[in-house]
C-alpha positions in Angstrom: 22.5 32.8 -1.6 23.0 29.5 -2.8 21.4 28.7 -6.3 19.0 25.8 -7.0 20.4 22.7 -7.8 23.8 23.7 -6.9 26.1 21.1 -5.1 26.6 20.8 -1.4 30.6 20.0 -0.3 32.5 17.7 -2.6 32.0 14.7 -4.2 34.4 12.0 -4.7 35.9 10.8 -8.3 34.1 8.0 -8.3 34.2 5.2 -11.3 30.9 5.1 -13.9 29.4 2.1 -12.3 30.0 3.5 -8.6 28.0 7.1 -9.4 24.8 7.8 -7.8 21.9 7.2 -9.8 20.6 11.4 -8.6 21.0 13.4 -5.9 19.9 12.6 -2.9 20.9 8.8 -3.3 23.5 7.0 -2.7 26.8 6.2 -4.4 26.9 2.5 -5.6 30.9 1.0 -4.8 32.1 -2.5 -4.6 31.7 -4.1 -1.3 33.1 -7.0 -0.5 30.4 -10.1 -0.4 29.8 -9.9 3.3 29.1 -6.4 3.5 26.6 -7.0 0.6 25.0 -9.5 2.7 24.7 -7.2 5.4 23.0 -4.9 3.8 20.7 -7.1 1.9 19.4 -8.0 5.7 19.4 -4.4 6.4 17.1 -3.7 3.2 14.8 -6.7 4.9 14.7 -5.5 7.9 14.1 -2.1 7.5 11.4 -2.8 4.8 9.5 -5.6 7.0 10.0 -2.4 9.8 8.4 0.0 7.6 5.0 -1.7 7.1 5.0 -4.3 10.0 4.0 -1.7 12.4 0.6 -0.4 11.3 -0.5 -4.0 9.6 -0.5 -5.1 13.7 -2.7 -2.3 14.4 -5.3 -3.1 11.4 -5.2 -6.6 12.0 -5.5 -6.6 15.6 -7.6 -3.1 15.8 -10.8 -5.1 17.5 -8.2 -5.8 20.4 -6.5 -2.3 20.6 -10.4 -0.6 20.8 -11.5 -3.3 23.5 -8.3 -2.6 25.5 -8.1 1.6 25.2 -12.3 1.4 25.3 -12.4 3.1 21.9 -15.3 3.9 19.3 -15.1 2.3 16.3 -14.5 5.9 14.9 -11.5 6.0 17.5 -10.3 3.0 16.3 -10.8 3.8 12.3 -7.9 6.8 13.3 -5.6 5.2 14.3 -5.6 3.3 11.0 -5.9 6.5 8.9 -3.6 8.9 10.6 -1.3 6.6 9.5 -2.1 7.1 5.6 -2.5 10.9 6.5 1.1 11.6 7.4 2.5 9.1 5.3 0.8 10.9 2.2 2.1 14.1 3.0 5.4 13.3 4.2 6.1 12.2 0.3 6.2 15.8 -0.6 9.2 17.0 1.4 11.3 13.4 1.8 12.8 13.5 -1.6 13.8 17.1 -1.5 15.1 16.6 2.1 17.5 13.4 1.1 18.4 15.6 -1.8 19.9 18.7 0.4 20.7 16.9 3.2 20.8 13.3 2.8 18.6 10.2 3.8 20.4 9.1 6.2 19.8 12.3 8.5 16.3 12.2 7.9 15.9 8.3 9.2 18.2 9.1 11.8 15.7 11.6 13.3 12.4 9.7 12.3 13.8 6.6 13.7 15.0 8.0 16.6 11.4 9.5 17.3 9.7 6.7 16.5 11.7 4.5 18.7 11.3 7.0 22.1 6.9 7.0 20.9 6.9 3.3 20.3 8.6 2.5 23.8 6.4 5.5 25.3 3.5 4.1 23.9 4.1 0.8 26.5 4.0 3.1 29.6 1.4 5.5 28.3 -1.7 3.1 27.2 -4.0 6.2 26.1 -5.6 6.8 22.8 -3.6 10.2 22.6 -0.1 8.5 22.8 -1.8 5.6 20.6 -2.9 8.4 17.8 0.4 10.0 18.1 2.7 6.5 17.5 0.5 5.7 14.2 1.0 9.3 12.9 4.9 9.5 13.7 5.0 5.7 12.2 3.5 7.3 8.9 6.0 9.5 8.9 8.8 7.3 9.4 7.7 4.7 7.1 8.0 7.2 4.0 11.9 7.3 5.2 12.2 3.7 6.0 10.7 2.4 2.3 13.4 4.5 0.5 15.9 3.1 3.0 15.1 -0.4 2.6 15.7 0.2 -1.7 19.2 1.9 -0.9 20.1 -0.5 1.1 19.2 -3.1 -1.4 21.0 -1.8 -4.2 24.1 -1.9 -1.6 23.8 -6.0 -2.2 24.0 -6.1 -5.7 26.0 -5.7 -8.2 25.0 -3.1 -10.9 24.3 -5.2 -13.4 21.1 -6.5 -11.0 20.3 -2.7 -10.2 16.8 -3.0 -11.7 16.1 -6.7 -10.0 17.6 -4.9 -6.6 14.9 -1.7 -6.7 12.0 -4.4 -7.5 13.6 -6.2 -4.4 13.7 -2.9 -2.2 10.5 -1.7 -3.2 8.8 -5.1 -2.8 10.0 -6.2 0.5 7.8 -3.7 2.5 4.8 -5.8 1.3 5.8 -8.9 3.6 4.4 -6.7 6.5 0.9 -7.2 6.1 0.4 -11.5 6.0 3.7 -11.3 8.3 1.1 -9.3 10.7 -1.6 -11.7 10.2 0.8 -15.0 11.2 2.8 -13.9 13.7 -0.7 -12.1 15.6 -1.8 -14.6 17.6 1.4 -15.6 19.3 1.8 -11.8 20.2 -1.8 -11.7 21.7 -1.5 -14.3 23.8 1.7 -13.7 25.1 1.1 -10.2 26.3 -2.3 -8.8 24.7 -1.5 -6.1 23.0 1.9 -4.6 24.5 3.2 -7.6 22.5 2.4 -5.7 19.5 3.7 -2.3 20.6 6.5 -4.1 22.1 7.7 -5.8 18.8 7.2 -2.6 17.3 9.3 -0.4 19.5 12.0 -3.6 19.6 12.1 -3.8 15.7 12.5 0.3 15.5 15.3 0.1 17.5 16.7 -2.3 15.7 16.5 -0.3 12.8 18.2 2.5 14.3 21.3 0.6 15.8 21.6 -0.7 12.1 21.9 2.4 10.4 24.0 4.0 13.0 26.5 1.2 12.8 26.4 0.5 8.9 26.4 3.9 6.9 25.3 4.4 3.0 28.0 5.5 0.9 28.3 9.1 0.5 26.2 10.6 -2.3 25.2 14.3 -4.1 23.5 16.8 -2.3 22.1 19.2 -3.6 20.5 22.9 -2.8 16.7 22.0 -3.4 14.6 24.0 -1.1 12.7 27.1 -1.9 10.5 28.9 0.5 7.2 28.3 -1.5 7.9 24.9 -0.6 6.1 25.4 2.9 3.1 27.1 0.9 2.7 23.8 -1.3 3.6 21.6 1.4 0.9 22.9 3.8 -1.5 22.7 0.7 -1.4 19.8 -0.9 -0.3 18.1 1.8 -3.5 19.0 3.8 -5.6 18.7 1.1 -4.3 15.2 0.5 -4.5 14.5 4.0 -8.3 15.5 4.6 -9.4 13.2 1.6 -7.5 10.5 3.2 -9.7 11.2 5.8 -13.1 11.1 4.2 -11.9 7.6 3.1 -10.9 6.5 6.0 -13.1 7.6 8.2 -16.7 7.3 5.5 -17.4 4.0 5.5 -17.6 3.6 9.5 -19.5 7.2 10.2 -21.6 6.5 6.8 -21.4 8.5 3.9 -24.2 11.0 4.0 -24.6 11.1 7.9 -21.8 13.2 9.1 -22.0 16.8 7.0 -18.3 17.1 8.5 -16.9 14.6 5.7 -18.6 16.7 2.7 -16.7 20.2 4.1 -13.6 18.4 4.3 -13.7 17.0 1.0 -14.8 20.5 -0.6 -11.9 21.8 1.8 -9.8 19.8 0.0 -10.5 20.4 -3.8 -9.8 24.1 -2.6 -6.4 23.6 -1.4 -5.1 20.9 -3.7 -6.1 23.5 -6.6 -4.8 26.5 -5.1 -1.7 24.7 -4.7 -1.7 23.4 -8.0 -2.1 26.9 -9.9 1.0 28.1 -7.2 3.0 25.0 -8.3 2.3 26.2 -12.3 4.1 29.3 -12.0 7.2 28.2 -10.1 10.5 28.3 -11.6 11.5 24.8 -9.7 8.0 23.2 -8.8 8.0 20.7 -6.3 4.8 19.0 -8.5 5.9 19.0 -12.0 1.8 19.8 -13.4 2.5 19.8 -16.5 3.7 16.2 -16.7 0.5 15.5 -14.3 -1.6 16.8 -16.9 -0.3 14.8 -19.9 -3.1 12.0 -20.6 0.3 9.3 -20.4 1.4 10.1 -17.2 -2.9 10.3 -16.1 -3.1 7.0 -17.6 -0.2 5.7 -15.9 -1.6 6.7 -12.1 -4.9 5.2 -12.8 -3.7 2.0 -14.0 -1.6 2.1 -10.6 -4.6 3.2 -8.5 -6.6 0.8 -10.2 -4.6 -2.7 -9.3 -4.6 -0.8 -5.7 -8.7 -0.9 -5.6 -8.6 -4.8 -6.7 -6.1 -5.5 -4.8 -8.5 -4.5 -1.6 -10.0 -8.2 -2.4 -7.3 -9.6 0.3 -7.8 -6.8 3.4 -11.4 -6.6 2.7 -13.0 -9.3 0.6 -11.1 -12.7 2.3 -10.4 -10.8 5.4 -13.9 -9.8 6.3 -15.3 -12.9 5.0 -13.3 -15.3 7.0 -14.4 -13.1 10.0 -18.2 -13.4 8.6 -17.4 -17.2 9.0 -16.9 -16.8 12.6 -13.3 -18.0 12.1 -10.9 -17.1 14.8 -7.1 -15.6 14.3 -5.9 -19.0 14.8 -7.6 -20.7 12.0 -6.2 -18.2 9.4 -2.3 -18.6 10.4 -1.9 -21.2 7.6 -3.9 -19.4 5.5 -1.9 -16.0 5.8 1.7 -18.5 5.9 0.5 -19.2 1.9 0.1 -15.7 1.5 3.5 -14.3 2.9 5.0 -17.1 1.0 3.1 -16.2 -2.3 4.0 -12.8 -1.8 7.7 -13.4 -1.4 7.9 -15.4 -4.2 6.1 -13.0 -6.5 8.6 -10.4 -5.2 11.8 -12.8 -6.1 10.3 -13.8 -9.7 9.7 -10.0 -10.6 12.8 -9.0 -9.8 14.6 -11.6 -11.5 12.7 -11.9 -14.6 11.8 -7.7 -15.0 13.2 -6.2 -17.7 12.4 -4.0 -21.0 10.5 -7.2 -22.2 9.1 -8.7 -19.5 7.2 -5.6 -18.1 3.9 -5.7 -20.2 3.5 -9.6 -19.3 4.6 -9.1 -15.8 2.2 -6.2 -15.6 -0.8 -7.8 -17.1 -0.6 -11.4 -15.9 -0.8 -9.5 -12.2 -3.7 -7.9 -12.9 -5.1 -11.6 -15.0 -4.2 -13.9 -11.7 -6.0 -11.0 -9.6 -9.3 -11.8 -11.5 -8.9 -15.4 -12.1 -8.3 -15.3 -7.9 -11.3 -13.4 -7.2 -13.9 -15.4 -9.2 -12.5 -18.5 -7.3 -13.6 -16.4 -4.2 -16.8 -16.0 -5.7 -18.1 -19.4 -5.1 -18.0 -19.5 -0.6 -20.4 -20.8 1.2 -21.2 -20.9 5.0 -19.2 -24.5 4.7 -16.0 -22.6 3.6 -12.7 -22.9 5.3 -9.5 -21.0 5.2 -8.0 -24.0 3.0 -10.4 -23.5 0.4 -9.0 -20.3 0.1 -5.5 -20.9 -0.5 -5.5 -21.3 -4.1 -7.2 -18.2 -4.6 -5.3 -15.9 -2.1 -1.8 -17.3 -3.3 -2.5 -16.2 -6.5 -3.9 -12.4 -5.6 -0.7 -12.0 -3.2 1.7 -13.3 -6.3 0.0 -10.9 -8.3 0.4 -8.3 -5.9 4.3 -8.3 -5.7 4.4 -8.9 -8.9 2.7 -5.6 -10.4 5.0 -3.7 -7.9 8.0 -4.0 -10.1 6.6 -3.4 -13.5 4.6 -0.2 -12.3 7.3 1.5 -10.5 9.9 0.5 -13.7 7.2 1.9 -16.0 6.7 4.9 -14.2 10.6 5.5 -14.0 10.7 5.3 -17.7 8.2 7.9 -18.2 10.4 9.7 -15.6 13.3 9.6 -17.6 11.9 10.6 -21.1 10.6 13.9 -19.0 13.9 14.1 -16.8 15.3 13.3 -13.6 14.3 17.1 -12.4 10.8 15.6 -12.2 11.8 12.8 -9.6 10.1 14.2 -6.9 6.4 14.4 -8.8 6.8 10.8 -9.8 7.7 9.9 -6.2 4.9 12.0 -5.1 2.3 10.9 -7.5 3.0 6.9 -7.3 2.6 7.1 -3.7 -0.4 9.2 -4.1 -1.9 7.0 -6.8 -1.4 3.8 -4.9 -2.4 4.7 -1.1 -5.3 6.8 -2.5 -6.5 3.9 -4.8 -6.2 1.3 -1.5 -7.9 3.2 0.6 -10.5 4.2 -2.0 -10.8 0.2 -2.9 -11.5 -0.4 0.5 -14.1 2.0 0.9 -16.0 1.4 -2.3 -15.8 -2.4 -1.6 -16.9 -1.7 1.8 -20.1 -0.1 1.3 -20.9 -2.2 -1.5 -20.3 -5.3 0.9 -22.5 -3.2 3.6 -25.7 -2.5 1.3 -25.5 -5.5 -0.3 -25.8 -7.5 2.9 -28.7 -5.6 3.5 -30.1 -6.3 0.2 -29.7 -10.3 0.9 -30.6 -10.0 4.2 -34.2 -8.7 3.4 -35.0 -11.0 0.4 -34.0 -13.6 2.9 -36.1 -12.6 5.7 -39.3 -12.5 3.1 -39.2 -16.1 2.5 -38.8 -16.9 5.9 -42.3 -17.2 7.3 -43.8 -18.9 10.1 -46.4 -20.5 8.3 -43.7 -22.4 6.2 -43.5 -26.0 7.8 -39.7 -26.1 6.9 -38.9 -22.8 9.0 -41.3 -24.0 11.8 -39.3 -27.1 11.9 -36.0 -25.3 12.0 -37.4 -22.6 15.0 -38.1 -25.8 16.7 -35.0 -27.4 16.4 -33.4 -24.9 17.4 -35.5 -23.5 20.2 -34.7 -27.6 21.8 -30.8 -26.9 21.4 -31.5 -24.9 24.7 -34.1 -27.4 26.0 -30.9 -28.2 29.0 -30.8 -24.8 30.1 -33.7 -22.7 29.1 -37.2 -24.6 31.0 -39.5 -21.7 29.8 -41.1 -22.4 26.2 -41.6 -19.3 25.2 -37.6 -18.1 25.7 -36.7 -21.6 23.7 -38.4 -20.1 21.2 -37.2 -16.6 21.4 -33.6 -18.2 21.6 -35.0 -20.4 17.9 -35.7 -16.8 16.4 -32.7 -15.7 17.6 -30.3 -18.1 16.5 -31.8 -18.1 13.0 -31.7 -14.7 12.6 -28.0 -14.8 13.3 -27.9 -17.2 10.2 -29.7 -15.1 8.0 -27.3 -12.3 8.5 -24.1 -14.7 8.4 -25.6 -15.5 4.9 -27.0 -12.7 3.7 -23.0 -11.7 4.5 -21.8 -14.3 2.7 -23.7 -13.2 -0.6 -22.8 -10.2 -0.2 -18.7 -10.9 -0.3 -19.1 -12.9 -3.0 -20.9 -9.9 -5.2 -17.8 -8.1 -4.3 -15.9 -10.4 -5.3 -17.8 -11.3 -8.8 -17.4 -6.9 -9.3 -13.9 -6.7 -8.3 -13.3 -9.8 -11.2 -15.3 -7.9 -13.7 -13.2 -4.6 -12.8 -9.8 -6.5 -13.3 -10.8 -8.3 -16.5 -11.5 -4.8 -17.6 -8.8 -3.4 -16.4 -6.7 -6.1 -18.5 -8.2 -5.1 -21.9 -7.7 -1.9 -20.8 -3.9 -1.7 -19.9 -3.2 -4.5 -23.2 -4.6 -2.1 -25.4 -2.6 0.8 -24.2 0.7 -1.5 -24.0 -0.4 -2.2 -28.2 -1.0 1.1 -29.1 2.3 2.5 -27.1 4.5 -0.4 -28.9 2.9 0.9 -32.6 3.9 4.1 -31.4 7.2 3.6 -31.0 7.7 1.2 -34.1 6.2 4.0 -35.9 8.6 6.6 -34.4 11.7 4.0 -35.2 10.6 3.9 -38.7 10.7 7.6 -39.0 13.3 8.0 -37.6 16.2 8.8 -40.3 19.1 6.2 -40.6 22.3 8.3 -40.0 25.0 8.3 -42.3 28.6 8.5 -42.4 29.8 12.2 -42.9 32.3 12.6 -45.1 35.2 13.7 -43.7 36.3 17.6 -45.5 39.0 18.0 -47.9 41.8 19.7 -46.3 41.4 22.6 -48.6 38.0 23.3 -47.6 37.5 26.7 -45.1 36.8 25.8 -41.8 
């Protein structure tokens, strides 16, 4: 029986610079420049791939439930199936590319999600609809590794760390991408334009890596059979709180008793499968480096950024569609923010290094505060233009605090060791799709009750007796004056119509508290990480000055016993 960690076939003599950087990745040689172009698209297509699919779906989900006659509970699953296999999927990819390679894994993912995707156009049911999302989850944990392999394929190795902030990065061009390129889709073909750029763009995907290979790398015998154990525990238990997130906020938190047994479902199995992982040889979740208060610190500062960085999907999102504003009036809008987003991807990587990170990592989480106060101030009067400032900023912040996360966590990874790869994989992705979708819940309901809150202290100093809102029922009871010959139905209309403004405002007011707490939250957050960044650089000047200066030996006289 083969042991653990033991190597698979033979591996080629390859030069320092050339060797993979652990198993399950790729070897690194020189291509010539056109082949590193090549693969540089590769990395950009495969990344835009990986995210592009399920940002259609969010943005365009009030079009997908109109069209498969959905619930808005329907409609939230399709969304968070999504995060649920993509969550759980984490556990096993790492250890698969280890033993048998990346490459097979996408193969077969891609292959799936290809046949599902072009299924999907012939099937239009909300079974085949639920199973694309969740085989797209899956595939998109396989297709964000992808993208980072192929990326360090384009560059030399003395830009390795600028190519990983490039591969990791480019997956977040999906979402504004979605948001531009929308409205064309919709109109051209409703929404088997979405599914059909999808299924065209996975295919595209798949011919690539079929005809361009990765280099050969070190595999490695990984698996154990309590893997399946952990896999089916952690990985549900992960899954059924993605659930509760997803799914709380449109059911309500404390209506449906079937979201508290599936949280308390899921405390059981995450800590069953925590005390199984403790006593394993070759864990695949490394809980002793999860409990250290650094690495703690380090997911919650990740998970944080992730619930402030819910300002763009909910905050500007839902407000411009409090506005009234249509698809088509947010295009420019979302063009600022895919170009914002690129260029804070670009600047990371080519500025990220030892010294850099702190800055990098706090100005990201400074611009997303000084953005969200400047989204503070809307008004019924605002347009997308007034937001482009504002959103530029949160979308350069949020490609740049990629980079110096993911190279802070990889330090930490290597003072523990590379054996703990696969915990720091799962655990980033953990931290930052648990801390978006929490973001988005939290600022969700707060958005929801305060709306309420408005709308009632609104509504008590609206009276009839007041001559002003008298006036204004009149005014607008005689819009309909043309069409509407009964008085008493003018005025109904009046009531109506200014009740619709009431709630637009009260709307309104309530997006910009979200926006004044999710400012307060980052500024905090700022003093927060600064002060661990001071107290870790003490530490380690302290450690440097302890640290004894070695001396030469003296070399021993000949006559001296050996």
């Amino acid at each position: 029986m083969p042991q653990h960690g033991e190597t698979i076939g033979q591996t080629p003599d390859w030069l320092p610079h050339e060797r993979p950087l652990l198993p399950g990745s790729p070897s690194t040689p020189d291509f010539p420049l056109p082949f590193r172009i090549i693969h540089g698209l590769m990395a950009l297509l495969i990344g835009i791939t990986g995210s592009l699919g399920t940002a259609l779906i969010s943005v365009n989900l009030p079009a997908i439930q109109g069209s498969l006659g959905l619930t808005p509970t329907q409609g939230a699953w399709l969304t968070t199936i999504y995060v649920m296999t993509n969550i759980s999927m984490n556990l096993l990819l790492v250890k698969y590319r280890q033993q048998f390679g990346i490459r097979r894994f996408a193969l077969v993912f891609l292959t799936l999600y290809t046949v599902a995707a072009f299924a999907h156009l012939a099937l239009d049911n909300y079974p085949m609809a639920l199973a694309l999302r969740a085989i797209s989850g899956v595939g998109a944990a396989a297709l964000t590794a992808l993208a980072m392999f192929y990326m360090l394929q384009a560059f030399p190795a003395s830009f390795r760390m600028g190519a990983l902030v490039l591969g990791v990065g480019v997956s977040q061009l999906g979402s504004p991408l979605a948001r531009v390129i929308s409205t064309g889709l919709l109109d051209a073909a409703y929404w088997h334009g979405l599914y059909a750029l999808e299924a065209c763009l996975a295919a595209a995907c798949l011919a690539a890596v079929l005809l361009f290979r990765l280099p050969q790398g070190v595999r490695i015998h990984v698996f154990k059979r309590t893997d399946a154990l952990t896999f089916g525990l952690l990985g549900g238990g992960l899954g059924l709180i993605v659930a509760v997130l997803g799914l709380g906020r449109i059911v309500w938190w404390f209506e449906a008793p079937w979201l508290g047994w599936c949280l308390a479902a899921a405390v059981v199995m995450i800590a069953v499968a925590s005390l199984v992982e403790h006593g394993r040889v070759h864990p695949l979740i490394d809980t002793r480096w999860v409990a250290t208060a650094a690495f703690l610190r380090f997911c919650l500062n990740v998970a944080l950024v992730r619930v402030i960085l819910s300002e763009q999907s909910v905050g500007a999102a839902g407000l411009m569609n409090a506005l009234g504003l249509a698809a088509e009036q947010q295009r420019w809008l979302y063009g600022v923010v895919l170009a914002a987003t690129a260029a804070g991807v670009v600047v990371s990587a080519a500025t990220l290094n030892q010294k850099t990170l702190a800055p990098q990592f706090l100005g990201s989480i400074l611009l997303i505060a000084v953005g969200a106060f400047l989204d503070a101030r809307a008004t019924v009067l605002t347009a997308p233009v007034d937001l482009f400032l504002s959103q530029a900023l949160l979308a350069f912040a949020a490609a740049m605090f990629l980079g110096p996360a993911f190279m802070f966590g990889i330090g930490q990874l290597l003072t523990r060791g590379l054996g703990s790869i696969i915990t720091f994989s799962v655990m980033f992705g953990v931290a930052q799709n648990l801390g978006g979708l929490f973001g988005a819940s939290l600022l969700g309901t707060l958005q929801t009750v305060r709306a309420q809150h408005h709308a009632v202290y609104l509504a008590e100093h609206l009276t009839g007796s007041d001559p002003a809102v008298a006036a204004t029922l009149q005014a607008y009871g005689g819009a309909y004056a043309a069409t509407q010959g009964d008085a008493a139905f003018r005025a109904a209309d009046g009531v109506a119509l200014l009740t619709q403004q009431l709630i637009q405002q009260a709307n309104i007011l309530a997006f910009n508290d979200v926006f004044r707490v999710i400012g307060i939250i980052a500024v905090a957050q700022f003093f927060y990480a600064a002060l661990l960044f001071v107290l870790l650089a003490l530490r380690n000047k302290r450690t440097a000055a302890q640290s004894p200066t070695p001396s030469p030996t003296p070399s021993k006289p000949a006559s001296e016993p050996t």
